[in-house]
C-alpha positions as CSV (number, residue, x, y, z in Angstrom):
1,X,1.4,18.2,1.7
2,X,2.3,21.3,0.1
3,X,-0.3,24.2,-0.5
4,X,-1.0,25.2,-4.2
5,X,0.5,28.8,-4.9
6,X,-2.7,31.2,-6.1
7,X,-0.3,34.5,-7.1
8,X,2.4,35.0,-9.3
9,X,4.9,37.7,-11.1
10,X,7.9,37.7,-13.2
11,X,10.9,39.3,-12.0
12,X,14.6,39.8,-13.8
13,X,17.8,40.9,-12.2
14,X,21.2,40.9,-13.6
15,X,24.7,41.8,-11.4
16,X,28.4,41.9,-11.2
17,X,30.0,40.0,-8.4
18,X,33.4,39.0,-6.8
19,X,32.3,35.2,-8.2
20,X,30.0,33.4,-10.3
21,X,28.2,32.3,-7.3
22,X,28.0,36.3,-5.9
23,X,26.8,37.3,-9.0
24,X,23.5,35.1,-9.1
25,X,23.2,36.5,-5.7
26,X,23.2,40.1,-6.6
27,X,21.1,39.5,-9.1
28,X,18.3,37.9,-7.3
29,X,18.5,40.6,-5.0
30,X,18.1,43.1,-7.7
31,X,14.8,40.6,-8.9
32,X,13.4,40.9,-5.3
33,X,13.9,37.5,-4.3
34,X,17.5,37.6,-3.1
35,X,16.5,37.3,1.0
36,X,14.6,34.2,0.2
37,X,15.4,30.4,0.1
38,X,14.2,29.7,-3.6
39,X,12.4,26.3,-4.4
40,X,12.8,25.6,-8.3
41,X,9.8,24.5,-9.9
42,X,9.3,22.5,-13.1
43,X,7.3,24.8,-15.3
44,X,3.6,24.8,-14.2
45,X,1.4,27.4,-13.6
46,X,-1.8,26.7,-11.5
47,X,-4.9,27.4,-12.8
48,X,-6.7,30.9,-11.6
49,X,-3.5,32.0,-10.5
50,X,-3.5,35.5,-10.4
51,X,-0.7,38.3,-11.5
52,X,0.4,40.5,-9.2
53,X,2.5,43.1,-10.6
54,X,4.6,43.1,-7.2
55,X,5.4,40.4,-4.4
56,X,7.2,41.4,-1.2
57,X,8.7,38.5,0.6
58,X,9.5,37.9,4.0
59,X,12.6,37.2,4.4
60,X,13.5,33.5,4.6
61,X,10.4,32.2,3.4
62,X,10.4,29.2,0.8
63,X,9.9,30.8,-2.4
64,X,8.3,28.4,-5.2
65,X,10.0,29.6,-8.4
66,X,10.4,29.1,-12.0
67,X,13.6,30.5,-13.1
68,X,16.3,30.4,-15.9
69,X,19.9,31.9,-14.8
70,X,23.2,32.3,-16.6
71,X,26.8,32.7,-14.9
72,X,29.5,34.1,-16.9
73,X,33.6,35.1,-16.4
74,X,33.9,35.7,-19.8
75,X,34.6,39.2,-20.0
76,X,32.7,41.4,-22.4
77,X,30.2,38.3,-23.2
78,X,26.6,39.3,-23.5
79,X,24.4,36.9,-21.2
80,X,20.5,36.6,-20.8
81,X,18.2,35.0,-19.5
82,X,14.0,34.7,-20.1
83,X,10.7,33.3,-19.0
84,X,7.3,33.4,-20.3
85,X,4.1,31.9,-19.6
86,X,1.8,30.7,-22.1
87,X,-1.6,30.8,-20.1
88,X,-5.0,28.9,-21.3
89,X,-7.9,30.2,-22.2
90,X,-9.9,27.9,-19.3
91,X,-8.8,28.6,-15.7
92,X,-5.9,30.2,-16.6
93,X,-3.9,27.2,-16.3
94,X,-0.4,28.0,-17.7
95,X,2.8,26.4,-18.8
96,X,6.2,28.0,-17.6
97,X,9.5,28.1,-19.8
98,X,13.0,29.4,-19.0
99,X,16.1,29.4,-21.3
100,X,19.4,31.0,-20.7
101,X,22.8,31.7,-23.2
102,X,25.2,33.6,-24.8
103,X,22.6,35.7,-26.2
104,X,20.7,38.4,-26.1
105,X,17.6,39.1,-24.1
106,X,15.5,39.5,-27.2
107,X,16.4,36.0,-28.8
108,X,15.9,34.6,-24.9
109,X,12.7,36.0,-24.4
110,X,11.9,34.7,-28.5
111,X,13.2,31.1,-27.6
112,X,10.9,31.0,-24.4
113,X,7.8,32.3,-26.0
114,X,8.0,29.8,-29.1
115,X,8.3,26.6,-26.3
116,X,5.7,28.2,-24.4
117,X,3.6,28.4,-27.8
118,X,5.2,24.8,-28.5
119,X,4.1,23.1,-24.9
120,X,0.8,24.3,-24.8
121,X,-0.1,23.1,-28.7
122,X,1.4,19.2,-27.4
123,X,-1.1,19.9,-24.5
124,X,-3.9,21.0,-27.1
125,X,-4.8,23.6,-24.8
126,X,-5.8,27.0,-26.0
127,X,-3.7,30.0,-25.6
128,X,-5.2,33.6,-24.4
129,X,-2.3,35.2,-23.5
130,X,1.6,34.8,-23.2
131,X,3.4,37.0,-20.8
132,X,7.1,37.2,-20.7
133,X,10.5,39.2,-19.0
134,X,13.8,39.1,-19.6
135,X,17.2,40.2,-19.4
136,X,20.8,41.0,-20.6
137,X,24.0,41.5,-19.2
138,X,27.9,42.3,-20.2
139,X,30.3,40.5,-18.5
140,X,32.6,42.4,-16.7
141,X,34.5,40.1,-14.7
142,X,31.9,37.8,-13.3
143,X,28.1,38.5,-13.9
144,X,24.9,37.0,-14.0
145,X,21.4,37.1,-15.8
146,X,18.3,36.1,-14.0
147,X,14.6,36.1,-14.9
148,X,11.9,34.1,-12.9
149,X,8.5,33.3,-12.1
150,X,8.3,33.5,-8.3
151,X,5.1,32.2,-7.1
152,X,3.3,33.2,-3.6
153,X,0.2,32.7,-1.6
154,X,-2.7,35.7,-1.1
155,X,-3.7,34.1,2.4
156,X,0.0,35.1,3.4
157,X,0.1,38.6,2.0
C-alpha cells in the first residue's frame, strides 16, 4: 500500500537538447526533479496537503507527480506547458490539471485554470484558491516545456 503524499509544489523547467527525449530531461532538471524516477499521477490533490515553496529530492526517490510536458523539433515554435490546482474550501482537498501545445504559457496556464474551475464545479466542491505555474519555450532545434505538481512526504524531509 502506498503512503498518501502530505506536501506539494509546482515546478516548471524548459530546455534545449541533442533530442526530444534530452530535452524533457534538461528540463526536469531545470524543474528540480530531473535526478528522480517520476510517478505520474492522475490529477488529485490530497486533502491538507500543504505547499511548500521548495522540495529537495533525494536522488532516485519515486517522485509522485502531476505534470503536463511538450516535445518539439519544430524550429522557432513556441511550446508551453501549465498546471494549476483548484483547491477546496474544506480540507484543502484539490483537483490537479495539466495541458500542453503550441501555445503560449499565458493561454496554457488560462486553459488549466478554466478545467480546474470546471472539475471542481462537476465535483460541487467549493473553491478557495487556485494556484498555478507555467512555462514557454522557442524551439531551437529540439526543446521542451515542462510544468508539474511534484508531491512529497514531511516525515521524509
Amino acid at each position: 500500500m502506498f503512503e498518501t503524499p502530505d506536501i506539494y509544489t509546482l515546478v516548471a523547467g524548459t530546455s534545449e537538447g541533442t533530442s526530444k527525449l534530452g530535452a524533457f530531461d534538461n528540463a526536469i532538471l531545470k524543474a528540480g526533479v530531473g535526478n528522480t524516477n517520476l510517478i505520474k499521477l492522475s490529477s488529485i490533490l490530497p486533502p491538507k496537503a500543504v505547499f511548500k515553496q521548495k522540495i529537495v529530492y533525494p536522488r532516485g526517490v519515486l517522485v509522485p507527480i502531476a505534470y503536463g510536458s511538450i516535445s518539439s523539433d519544430k524550429k522557432g515554435e513556441i511550446i508551453a506547458a501549465a498546471v494549476a490546482i483548484a483547491i477546496s474550501v474544506e480540507e484543502g482537498f484539490g483537483v490537479i490539471m495539466e495541458h500542453s501545445g503550441a501555445t503560449s504559457a499565458k493561454n496554457a496556464e488560462e486553459t488549466v485554470i478554466r478545467m480546474a474551475e470546471d472539475a471542481m464545479k462537476h465535483r460541487n466542491i467549493e473553491i478557495k484558491e487556485i494556484i498555478s505555474k507555467s512555462s514557454e519555450h522557442t524551439v531551437e532545434n529540439f526543446g521542451c516545456a515542462f510544468a508539474a505538481v511534484p508531491m512529497w512526504y514531511s516525515n521524509l524531509l
